[in-house]
C-alpha positions as CSV (number, residue, x, y, z in Angstrom):
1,X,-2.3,-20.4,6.7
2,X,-1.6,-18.9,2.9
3,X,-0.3,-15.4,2.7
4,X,-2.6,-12.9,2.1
5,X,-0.4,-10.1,0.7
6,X,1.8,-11.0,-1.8
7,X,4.9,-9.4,-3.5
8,X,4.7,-6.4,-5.6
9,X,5.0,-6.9,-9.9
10,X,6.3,-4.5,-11.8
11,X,3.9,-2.8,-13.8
12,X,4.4,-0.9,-16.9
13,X,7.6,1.5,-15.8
14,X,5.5,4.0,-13.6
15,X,3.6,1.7,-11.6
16,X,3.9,-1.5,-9.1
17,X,1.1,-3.9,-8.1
18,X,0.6,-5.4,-4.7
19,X,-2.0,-8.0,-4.5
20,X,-4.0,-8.9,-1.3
21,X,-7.0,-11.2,-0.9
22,X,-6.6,-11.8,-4.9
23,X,-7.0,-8.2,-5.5
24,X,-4.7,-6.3,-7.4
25,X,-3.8,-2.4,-6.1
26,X,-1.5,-0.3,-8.3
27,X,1.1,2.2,-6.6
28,X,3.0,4.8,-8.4
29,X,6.7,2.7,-9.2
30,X,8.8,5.4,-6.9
31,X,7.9,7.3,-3.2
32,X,8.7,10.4,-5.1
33,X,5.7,10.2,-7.8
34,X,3.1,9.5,-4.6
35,X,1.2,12.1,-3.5
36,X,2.7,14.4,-0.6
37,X,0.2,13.5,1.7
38,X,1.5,10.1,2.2
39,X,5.0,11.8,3.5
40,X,3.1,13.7,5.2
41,X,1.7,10.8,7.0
42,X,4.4,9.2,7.5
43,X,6.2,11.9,9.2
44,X,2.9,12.0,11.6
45,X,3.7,8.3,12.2
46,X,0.3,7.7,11.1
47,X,0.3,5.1,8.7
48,X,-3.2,3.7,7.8
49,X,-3.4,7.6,6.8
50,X,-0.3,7.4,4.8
51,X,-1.7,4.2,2.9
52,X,-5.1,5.8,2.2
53,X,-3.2,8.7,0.6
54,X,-1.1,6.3,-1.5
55,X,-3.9,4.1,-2.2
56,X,-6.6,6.8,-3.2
57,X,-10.1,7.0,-2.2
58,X,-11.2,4.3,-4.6
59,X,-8.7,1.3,-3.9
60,X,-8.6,2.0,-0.4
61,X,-12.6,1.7,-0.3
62,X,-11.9,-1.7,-2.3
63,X,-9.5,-2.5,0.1
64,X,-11.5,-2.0,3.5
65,X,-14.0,-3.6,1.5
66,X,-12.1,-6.7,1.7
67,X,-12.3,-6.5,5.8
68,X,-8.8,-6.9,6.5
69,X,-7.9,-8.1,10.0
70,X,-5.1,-6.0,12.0
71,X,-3.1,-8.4,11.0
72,X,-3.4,-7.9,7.4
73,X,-3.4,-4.4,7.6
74,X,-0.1,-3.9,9.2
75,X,1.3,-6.6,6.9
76,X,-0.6,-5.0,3.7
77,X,1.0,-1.6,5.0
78,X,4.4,-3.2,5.3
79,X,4.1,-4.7,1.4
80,X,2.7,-1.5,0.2
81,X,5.6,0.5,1.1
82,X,8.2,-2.0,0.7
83,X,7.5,-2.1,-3.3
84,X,7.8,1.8,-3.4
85,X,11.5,1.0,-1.4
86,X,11.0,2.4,1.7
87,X,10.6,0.7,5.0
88,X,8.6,3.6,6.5
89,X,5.5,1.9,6.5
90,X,6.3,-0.3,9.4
């Protein structure tokens, strides 16, 4: 079975990519330029919240669109917030 989450790429100096299911999603570079909400979140341990706040409205309808198994999700989670350098997503 391939991986479907793969590691995040630098983009430009403000911005990271993480790619699942050959789609690309673009974070801010940095936990500190992501919204507040997403702390928030995290704080709440809830953290399919915390990535819709990161994500926005639009990717994170791209990315349900993609109907991610739990699996994925918690894994996408886990990538998301590994490329902004925090572990908290887990």
């Amino acid at each position: 079975m391939t991986e479907p989450v793969t590691a995040a790429e630098a983009v430009e100096d403000y911005s990271v990519t993480v790619t699942f299911k050959n789609e690309t999603f673009t974070l801010p570079s940095e936990m500190d330029d992501a919204d507040a909400d997403v702390l928030i979140y995290i704080e709440e341990e809830r953290p399919s919240l915390a990535l819709r706040a990161l994500l926005g409205d639009e990717q994170f309808a791209k990315y349900r669109a993609l109907k991610p198994k739990v699996k994925d999700h918690g894994d996408f989670i886990e990538k998301c917030f590994e490329a902004l350098g925090s572990d908290t997503g887990k």
